[in-house]
Backbone of each chain as nested JSON, in Angstrom:
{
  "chains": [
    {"id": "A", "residues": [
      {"number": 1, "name": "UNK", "atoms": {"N": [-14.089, 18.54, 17.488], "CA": [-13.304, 17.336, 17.21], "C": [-13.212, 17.107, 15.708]}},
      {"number": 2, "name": "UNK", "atoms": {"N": [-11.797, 16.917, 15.187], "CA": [-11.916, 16.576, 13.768], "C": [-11.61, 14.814, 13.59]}},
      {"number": 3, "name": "UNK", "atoms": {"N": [-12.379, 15.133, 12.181], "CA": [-12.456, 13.469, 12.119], "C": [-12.037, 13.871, 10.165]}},
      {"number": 4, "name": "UNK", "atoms": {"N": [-11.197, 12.672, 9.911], "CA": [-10.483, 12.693, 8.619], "C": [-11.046, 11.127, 7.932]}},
      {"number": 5, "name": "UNK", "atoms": {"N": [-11.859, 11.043, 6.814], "CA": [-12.423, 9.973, 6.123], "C": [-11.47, 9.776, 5.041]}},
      {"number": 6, "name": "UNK", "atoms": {"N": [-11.156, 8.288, 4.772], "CA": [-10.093, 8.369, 3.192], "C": [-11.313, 7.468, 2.603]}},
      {"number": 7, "name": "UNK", "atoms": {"N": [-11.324, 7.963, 1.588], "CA": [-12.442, 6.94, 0.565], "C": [-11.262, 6.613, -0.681]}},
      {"number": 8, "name": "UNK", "atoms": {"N": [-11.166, 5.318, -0.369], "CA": [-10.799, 4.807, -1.871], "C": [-11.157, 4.108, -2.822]}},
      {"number": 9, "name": "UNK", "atoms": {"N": [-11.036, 3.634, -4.016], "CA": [-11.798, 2.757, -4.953], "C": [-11.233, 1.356, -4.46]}},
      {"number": 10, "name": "UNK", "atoms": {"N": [-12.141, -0.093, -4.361], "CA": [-11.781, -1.275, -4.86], "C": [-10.622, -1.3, -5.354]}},
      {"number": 11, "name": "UNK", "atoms": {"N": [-9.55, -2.95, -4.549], "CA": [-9.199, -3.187, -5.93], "C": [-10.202, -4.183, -7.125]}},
      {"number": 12, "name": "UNK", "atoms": {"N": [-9.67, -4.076, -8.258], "CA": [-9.795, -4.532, -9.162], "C": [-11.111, -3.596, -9.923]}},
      {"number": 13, "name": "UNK", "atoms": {"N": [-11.68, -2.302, -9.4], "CA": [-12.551, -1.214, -10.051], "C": [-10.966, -0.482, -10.39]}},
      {"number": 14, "name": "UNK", "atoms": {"N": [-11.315, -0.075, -11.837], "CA": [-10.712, 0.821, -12.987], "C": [-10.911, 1.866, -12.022]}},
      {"number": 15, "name": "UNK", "atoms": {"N": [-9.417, 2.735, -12.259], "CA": [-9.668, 4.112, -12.151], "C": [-9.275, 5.034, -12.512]}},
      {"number": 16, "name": "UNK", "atoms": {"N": [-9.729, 5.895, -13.884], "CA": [-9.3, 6.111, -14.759], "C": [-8.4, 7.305, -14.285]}},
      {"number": 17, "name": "UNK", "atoms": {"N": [-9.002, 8.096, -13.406], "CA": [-8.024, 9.722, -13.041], "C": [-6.875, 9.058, -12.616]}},
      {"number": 18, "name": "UNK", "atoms": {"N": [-6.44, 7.648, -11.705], "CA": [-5.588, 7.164, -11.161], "C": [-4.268, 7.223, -12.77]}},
      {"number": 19, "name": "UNK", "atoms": {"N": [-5.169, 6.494, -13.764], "CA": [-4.184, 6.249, -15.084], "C": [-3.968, 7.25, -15.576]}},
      {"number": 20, "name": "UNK", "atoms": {"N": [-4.572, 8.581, -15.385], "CA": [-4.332, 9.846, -16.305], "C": [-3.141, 10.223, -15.581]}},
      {"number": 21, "name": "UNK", "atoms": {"N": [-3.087, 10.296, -14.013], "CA": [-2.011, 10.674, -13.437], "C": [-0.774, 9.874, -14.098]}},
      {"number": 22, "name": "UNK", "atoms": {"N": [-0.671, 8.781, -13.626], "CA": [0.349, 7.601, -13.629], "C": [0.709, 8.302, -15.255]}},
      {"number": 23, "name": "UNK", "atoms": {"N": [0.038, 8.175, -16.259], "CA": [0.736, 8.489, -17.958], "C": [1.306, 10.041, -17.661]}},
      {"number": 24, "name": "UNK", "atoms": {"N": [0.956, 10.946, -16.876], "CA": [1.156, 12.358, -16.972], "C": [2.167, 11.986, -15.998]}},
      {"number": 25, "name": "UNK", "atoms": {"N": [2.672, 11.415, -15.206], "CA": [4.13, 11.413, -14.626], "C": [5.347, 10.98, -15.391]}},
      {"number": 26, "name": "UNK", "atoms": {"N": [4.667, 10.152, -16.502], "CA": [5.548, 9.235, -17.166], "C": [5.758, 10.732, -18.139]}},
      {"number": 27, "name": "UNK", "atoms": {"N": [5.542, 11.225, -18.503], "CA": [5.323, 12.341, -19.461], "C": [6.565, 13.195, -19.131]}},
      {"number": 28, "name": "UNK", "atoms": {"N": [6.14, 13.086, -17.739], "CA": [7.461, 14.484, -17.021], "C": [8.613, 14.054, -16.822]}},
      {"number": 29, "name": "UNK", "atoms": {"N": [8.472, 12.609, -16.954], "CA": [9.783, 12.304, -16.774], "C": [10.077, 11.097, -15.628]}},
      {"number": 30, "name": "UNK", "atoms": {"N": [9.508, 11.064, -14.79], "CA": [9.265, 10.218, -13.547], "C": [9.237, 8.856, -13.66]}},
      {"number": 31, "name": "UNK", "atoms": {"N": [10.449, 8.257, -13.564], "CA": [10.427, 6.443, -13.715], "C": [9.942, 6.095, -12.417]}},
      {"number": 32, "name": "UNK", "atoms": {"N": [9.793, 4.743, -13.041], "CA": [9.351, 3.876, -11.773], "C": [8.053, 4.017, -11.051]}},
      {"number": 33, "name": "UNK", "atoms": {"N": [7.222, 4.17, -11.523], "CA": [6.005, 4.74, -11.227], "C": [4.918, 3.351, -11.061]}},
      {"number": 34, "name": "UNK", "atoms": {"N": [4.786, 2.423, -10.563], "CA": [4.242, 1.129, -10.981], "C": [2.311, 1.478, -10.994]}},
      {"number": 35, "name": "UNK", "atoms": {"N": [2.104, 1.633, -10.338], "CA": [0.339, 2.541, -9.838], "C": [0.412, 3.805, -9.263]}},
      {"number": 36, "name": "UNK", "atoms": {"N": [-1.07, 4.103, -10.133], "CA": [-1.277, 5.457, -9.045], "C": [-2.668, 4.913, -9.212]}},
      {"number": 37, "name": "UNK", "atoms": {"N": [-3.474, 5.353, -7.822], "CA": [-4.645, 5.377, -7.094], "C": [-5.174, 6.552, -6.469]}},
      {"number": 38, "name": "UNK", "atoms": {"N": [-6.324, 7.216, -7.15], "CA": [-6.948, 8.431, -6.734], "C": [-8.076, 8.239, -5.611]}},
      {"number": 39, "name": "UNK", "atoms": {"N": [-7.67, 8.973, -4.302], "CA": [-9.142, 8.335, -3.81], "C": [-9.36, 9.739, -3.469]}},
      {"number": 40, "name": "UNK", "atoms": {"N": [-10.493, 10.069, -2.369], "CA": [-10.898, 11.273, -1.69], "C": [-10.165, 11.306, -0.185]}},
      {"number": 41, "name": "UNK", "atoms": {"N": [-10.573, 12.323, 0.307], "CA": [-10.086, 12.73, 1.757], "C": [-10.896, 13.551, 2.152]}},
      {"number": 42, "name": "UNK", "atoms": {"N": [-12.061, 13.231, 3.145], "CA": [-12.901, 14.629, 3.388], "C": [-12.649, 15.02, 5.002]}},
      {"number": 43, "name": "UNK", "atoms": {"N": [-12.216, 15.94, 5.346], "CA": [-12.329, 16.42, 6.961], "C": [-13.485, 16.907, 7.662]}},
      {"number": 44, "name": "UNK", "atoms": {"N": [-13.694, 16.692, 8.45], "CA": [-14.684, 17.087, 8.897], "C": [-14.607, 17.362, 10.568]}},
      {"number": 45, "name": "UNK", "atoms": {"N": [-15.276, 18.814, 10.883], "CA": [-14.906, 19.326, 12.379], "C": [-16.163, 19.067, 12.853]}},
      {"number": 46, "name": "UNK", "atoms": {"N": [-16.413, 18.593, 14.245], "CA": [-17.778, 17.659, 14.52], "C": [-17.425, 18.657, 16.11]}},
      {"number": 47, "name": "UNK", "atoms": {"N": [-18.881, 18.881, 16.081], "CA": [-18.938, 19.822, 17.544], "C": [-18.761, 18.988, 18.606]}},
      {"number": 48, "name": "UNK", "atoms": {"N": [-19.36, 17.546, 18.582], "CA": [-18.814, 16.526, 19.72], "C": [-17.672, 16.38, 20.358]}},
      {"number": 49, "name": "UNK", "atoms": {"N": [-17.438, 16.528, 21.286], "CA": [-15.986, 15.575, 21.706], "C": [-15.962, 14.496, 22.408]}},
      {"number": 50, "name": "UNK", "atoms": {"N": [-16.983, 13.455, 22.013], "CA": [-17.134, 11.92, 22.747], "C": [-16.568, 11.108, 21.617]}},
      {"number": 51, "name": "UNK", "atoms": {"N": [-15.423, 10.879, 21.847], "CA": [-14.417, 10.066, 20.997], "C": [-15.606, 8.989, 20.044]}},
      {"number": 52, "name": "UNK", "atoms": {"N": [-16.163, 8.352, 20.981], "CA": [-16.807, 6.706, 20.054], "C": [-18.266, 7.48, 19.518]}},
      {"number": 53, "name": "UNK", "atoms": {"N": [-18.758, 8.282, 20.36], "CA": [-20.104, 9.165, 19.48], "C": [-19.547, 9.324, 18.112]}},
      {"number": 54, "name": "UNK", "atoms": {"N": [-18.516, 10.339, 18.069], "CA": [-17.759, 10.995, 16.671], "C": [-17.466, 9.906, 15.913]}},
      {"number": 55, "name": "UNK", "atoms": {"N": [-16.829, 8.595, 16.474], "CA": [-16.345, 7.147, 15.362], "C": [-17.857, 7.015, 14.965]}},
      {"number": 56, "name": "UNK", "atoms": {"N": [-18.888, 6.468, 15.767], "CA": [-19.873, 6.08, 15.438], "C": [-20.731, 6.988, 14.048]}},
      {"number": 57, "name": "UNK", "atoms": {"N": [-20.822, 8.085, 14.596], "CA": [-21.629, 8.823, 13.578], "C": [-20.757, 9.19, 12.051]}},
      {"number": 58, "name": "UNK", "atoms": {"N": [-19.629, 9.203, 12.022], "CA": [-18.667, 9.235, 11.086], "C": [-18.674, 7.642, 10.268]}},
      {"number": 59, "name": "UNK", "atoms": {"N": [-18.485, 6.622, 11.028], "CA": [-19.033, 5.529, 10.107], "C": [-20.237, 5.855, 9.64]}},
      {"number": 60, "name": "UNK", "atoms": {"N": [-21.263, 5.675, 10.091], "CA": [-22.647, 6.03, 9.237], "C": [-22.947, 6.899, 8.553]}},
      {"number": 61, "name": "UNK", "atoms": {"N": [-22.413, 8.056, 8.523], "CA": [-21.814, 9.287, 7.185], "C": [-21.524, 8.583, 6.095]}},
      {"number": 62, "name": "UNK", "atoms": {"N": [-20.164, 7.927, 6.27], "CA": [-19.767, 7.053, 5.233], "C": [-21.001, 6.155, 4.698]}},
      {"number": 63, "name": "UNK", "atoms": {"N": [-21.007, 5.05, 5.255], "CA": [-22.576, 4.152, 4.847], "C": [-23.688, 5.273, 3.964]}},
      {"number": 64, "name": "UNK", "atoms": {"N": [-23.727, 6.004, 4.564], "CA": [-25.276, 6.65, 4.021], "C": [-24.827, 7.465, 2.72]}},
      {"number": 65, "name": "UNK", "atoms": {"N": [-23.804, 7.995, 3.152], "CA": [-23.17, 9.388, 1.976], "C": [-21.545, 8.987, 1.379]}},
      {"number": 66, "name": "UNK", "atoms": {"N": [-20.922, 9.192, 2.11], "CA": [-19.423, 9.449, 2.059], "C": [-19.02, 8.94, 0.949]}},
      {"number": 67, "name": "UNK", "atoms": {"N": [-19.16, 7.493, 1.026], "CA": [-18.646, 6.463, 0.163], "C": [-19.729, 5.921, -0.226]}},
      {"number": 68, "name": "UNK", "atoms": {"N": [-19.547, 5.325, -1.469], "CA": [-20.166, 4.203, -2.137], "C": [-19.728, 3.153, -2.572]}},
      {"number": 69, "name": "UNK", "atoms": {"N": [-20.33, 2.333, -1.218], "CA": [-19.629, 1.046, -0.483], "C": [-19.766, -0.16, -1.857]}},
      {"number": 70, "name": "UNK", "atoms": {"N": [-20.256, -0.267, -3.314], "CA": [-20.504, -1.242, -3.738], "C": [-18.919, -1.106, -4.232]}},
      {"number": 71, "name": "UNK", "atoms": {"N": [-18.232, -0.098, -4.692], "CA": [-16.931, 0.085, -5.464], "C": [-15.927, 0.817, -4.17]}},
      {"number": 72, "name": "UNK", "atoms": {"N": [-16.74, 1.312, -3.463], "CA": [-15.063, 2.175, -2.465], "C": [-15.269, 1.169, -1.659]}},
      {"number": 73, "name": "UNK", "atoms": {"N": [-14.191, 1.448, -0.72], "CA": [-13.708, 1.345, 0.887], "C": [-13.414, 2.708, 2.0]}},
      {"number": 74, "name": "UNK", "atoms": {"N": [-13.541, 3.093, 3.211], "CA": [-13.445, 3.704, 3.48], "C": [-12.556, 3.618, 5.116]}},
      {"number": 75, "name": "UNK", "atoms": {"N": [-11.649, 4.566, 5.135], "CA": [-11.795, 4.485, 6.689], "C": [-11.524, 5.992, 7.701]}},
      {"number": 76, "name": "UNK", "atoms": {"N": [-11.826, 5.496, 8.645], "CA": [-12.155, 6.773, 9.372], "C": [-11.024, 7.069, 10.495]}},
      {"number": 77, "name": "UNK", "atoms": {"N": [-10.526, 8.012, 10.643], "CA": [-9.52, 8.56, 11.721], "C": [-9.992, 9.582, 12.613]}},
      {"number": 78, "name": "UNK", "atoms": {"N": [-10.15, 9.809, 14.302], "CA": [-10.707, 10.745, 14.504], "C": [-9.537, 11.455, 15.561]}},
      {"number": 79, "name": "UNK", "atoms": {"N": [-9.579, 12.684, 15.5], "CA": [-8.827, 13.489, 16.716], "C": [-7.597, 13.978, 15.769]}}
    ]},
    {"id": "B", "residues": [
      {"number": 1, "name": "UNK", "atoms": {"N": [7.798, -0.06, -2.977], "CA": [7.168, 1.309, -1.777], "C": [6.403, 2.07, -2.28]}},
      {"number": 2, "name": "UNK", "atoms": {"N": [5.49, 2.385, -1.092], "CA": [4.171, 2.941, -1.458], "C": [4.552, 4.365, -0.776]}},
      {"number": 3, "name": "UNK", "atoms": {"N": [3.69, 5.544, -1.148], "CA": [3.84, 6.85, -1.02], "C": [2.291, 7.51, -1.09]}},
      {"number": 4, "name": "UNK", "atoms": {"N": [1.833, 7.966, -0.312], "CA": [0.694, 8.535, -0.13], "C": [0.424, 10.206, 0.076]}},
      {"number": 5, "name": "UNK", "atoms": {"N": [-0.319, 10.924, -1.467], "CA": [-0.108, 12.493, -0.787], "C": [-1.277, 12.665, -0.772]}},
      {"number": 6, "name": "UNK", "atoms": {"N": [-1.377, 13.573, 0.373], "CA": [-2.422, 14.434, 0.556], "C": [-2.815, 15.62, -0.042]}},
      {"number": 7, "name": "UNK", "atoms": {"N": [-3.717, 16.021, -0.788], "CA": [-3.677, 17.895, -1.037], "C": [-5.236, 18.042, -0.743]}},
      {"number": 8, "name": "UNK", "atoms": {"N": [-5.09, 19.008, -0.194], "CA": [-6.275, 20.332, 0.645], "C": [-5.971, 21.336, 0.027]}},
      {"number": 9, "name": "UNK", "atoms": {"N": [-7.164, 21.91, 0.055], "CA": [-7.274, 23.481, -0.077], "C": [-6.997, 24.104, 1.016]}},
      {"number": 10, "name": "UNK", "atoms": {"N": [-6.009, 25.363, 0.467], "CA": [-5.732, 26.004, 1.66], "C": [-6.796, 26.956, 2.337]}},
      {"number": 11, "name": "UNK", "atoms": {"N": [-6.466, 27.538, 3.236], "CA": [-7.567, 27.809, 4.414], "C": [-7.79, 29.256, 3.354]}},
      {"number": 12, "name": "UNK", "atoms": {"N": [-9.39, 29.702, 3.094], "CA": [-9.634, 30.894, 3.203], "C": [-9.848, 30.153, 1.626]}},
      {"number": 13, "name": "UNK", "atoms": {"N": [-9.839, 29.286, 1.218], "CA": [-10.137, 29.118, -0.067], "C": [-11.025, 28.201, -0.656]}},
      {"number": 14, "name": "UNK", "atoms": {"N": [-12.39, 29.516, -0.667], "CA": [-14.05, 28.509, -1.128], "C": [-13.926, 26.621, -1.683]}},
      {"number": 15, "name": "UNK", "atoms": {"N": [-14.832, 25.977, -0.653], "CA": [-14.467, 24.819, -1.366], "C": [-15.804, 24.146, -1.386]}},
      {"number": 16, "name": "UNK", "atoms": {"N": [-16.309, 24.161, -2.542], "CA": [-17.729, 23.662, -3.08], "C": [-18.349, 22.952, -2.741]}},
      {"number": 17, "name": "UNK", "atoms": {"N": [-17.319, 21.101, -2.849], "CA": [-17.883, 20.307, -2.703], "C": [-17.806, 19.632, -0.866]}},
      {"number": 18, "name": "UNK", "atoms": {"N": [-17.049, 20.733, -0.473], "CA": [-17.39, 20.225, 0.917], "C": [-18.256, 20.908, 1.205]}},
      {"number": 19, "name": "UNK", "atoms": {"N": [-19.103, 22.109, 0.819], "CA": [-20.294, 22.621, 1.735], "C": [-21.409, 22.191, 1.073]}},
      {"number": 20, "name": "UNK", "atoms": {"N": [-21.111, 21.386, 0.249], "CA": [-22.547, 19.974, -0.492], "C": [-22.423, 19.372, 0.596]}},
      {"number": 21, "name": "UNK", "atoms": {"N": [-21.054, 18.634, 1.244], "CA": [-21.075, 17.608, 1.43], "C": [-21.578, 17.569, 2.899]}},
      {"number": 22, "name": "UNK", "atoms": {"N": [-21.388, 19.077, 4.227], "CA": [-22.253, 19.613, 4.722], "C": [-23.593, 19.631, 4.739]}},
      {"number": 23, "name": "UNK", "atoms": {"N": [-24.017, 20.232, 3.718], "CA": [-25.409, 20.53, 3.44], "C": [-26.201, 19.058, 3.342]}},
      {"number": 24, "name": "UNK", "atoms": {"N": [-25.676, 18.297, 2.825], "CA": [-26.113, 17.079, 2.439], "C": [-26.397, 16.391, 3.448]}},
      {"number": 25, "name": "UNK", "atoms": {"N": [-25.544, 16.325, 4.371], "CA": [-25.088, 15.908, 6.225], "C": [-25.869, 16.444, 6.847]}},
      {"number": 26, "name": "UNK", "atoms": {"N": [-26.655, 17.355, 6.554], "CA": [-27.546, 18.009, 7.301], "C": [-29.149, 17.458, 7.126]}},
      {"number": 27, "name": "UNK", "atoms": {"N": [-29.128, 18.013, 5.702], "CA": [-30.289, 16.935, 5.542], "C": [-30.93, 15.551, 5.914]}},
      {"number": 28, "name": "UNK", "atoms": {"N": [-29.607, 14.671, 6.137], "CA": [-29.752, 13.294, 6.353], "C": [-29.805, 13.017, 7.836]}},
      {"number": 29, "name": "UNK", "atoms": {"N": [-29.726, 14.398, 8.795], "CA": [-30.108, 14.484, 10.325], "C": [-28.782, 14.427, 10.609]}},
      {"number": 30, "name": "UNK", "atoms": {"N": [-27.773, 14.738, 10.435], "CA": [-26.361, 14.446, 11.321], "C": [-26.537, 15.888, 11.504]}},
      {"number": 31, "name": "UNK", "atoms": {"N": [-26.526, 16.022, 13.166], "CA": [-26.286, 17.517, 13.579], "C": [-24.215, 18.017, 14.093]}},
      {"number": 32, "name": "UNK", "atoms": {"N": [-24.318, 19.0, 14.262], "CA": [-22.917, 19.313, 15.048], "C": [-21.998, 19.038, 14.601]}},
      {"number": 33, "name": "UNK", "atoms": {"N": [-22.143, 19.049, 12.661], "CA": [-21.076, 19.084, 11.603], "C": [-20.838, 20.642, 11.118]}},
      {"number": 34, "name": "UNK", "atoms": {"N": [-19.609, 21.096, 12.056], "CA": [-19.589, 22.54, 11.641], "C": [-18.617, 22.694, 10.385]}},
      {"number": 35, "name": "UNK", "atoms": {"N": [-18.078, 22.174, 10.145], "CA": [-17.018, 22.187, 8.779], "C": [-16.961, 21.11, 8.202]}},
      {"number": 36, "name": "UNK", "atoms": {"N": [-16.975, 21.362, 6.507], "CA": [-16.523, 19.511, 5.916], "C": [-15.77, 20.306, 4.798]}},
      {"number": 37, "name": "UNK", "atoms": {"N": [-14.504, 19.642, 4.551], "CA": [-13.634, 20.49, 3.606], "C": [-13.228, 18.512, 2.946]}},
      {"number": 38, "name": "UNK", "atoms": {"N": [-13.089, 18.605, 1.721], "CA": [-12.937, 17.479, 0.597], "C": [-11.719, 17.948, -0.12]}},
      {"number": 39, "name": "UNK", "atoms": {"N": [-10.695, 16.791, 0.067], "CA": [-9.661, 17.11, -0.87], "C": [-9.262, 15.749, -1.617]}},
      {"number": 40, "name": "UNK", "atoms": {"N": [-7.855, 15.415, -1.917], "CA": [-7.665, 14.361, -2.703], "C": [-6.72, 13.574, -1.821]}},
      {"number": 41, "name": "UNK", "atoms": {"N": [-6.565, 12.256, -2.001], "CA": [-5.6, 11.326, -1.79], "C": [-5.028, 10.558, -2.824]}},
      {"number": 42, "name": "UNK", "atoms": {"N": [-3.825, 10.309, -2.95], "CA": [-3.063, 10.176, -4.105], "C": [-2.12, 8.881, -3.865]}},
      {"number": 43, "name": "UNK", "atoms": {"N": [-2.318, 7.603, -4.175], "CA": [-1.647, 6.537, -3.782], "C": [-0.759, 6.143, -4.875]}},
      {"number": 44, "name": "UNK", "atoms": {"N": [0.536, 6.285, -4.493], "CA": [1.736, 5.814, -5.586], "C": [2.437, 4.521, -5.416]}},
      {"number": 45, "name": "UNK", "atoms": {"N": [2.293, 3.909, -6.362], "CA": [3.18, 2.757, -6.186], "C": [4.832, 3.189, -6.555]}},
      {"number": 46, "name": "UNK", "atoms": {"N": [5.753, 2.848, -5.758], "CA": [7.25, 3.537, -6.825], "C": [8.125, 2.161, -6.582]}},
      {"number": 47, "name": "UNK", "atoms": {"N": [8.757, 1.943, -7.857], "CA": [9.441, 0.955, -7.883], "C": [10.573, 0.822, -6.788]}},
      {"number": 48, "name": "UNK", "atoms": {"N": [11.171, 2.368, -6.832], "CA": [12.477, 2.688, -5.972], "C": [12.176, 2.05, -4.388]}},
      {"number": 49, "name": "UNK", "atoms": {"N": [13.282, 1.834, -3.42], "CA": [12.943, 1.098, -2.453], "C": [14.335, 2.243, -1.479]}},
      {"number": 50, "name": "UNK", "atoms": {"N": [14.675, 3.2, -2.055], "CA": [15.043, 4.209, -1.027], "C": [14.148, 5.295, -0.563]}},
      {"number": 51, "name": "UNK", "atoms": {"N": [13.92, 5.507, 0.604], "CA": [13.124, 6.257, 0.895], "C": [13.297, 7.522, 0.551]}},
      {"number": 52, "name": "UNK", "atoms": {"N": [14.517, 8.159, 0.54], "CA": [15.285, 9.256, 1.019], "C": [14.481, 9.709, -0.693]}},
      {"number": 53, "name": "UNK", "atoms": {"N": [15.172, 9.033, -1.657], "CA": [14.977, 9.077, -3.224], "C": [13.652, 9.582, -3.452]}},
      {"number": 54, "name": "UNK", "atoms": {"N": [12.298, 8.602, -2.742], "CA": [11.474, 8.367, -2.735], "C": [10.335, 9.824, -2.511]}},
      {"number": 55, "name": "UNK", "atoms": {"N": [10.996, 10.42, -1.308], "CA": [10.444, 11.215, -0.974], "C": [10.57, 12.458, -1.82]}},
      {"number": 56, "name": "UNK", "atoms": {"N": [11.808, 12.36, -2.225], "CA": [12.296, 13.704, -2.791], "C": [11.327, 13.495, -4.23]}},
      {"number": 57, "name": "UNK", "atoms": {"N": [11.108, 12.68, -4.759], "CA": [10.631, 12.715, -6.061], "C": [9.048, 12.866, -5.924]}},
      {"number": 58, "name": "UNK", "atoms": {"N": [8.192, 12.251, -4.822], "CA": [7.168, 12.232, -4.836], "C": [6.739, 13.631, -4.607]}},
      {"number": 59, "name": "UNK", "atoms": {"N": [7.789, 14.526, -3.667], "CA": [7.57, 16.174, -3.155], "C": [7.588, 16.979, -4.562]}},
      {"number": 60, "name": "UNK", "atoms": {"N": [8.544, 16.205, -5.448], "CA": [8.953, 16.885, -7.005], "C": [7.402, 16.862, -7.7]}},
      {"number": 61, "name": "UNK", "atoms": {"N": [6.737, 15.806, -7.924], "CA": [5.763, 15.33, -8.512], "C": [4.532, 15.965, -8.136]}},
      {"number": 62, "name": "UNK", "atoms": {"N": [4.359, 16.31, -6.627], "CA": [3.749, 17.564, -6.287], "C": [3.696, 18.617, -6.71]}},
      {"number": 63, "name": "UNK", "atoms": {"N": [4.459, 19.467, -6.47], "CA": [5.037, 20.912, -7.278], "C": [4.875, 20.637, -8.703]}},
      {"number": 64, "name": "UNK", "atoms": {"N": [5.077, 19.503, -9.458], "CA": [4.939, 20.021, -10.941], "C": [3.431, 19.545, -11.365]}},
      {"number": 65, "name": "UNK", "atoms": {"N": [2.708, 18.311, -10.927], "CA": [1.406, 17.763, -11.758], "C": [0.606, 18.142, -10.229]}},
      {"number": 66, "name": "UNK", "atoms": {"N": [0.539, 16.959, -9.012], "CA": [-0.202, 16.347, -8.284], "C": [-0.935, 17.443, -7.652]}},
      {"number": 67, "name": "UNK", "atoms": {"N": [-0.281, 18.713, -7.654], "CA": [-1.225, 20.073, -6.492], "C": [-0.934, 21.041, -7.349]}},
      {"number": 68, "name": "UNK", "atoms": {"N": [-1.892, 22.165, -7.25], "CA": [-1.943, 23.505, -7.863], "C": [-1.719, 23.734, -6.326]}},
      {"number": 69, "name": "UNK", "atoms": {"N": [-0.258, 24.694, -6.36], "CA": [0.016, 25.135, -4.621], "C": [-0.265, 26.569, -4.867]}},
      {"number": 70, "name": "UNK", "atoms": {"N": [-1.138, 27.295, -5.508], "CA": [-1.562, 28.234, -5.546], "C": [-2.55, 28.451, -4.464]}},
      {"number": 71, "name": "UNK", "atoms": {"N": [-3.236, 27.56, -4.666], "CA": [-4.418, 26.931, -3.743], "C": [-4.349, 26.128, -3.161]}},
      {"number": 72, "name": "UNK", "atoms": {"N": [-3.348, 25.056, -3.242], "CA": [-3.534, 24.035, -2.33], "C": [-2.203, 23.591, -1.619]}},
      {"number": 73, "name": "UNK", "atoms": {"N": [-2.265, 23.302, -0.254], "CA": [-0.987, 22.116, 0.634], "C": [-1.389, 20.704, -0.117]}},
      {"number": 74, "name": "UNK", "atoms": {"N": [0.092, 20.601, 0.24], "CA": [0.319, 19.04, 0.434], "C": [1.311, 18.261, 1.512]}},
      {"number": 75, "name": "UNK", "atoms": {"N": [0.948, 17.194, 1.708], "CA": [1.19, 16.29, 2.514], "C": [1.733, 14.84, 2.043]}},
      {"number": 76, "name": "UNK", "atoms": {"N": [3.277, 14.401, 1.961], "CA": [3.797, 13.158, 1.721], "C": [4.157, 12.014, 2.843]}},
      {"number": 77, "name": "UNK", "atoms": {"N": [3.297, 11.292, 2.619], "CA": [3.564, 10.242, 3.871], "C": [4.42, 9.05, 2.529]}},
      {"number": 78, "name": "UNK", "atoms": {"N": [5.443, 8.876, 2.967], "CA": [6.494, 7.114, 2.534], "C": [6.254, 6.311, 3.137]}},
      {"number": 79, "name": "UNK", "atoms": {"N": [5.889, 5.015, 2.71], "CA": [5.912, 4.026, 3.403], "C": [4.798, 3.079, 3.86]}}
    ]}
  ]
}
């Protein structure tokens, strides 16, 4: 069973790779660009196939590891 | 309108920080994590409010800064 985590930053936490992008589009040429926001995406193939086992243990991934809940957010998609 | 890309490494192509992120998962007792592959998520704000426009430029912005498609897919979700 795969399960897909998006970790993103807070708003109102700086993020600087987000601004390096956003100036390097403006660079190439690309109007209209108002934000860019860098987050992660990790996949993960889980030998389980008990739908709420896989949610369950995939939240607590996050909590323990994934994210770091004082500045990210995270959420979890499974199947 | 918001625009969201995805980029992964493509298949067959070593990826570091997901077999930390494995290994790490292991340590902390989560069993029956057979794969963890880590890529990026890329959140755009675009002023433009046609989609059609929207898409085509964000796919552009891919190919030239957002992915090395040497190594990596990508994925544009609008909207």
């Amino acid at each position: 069973m795969k399960a897909r985590v998006f970790v993103t930053l807070k708003n109102g936490v700086l993020d600087p790779q987000g601004e390096a992008v956003k100036h390097a589009l403006g660079t190439l040429g690309f109007d209209g660009v108002n934000t860019v926001r860098q987050g992660k995406m990790i996949e993960i193939d889980l030998a389980h196939t008990d739908v709420a086992k896989a949610e369950a243990d995939v939240t607590e991934m996050c909590e323990k590891l994934l994210a770091n809940t004082v500045i990210e957010n995270y959420s979890v998609e499974i199947g």
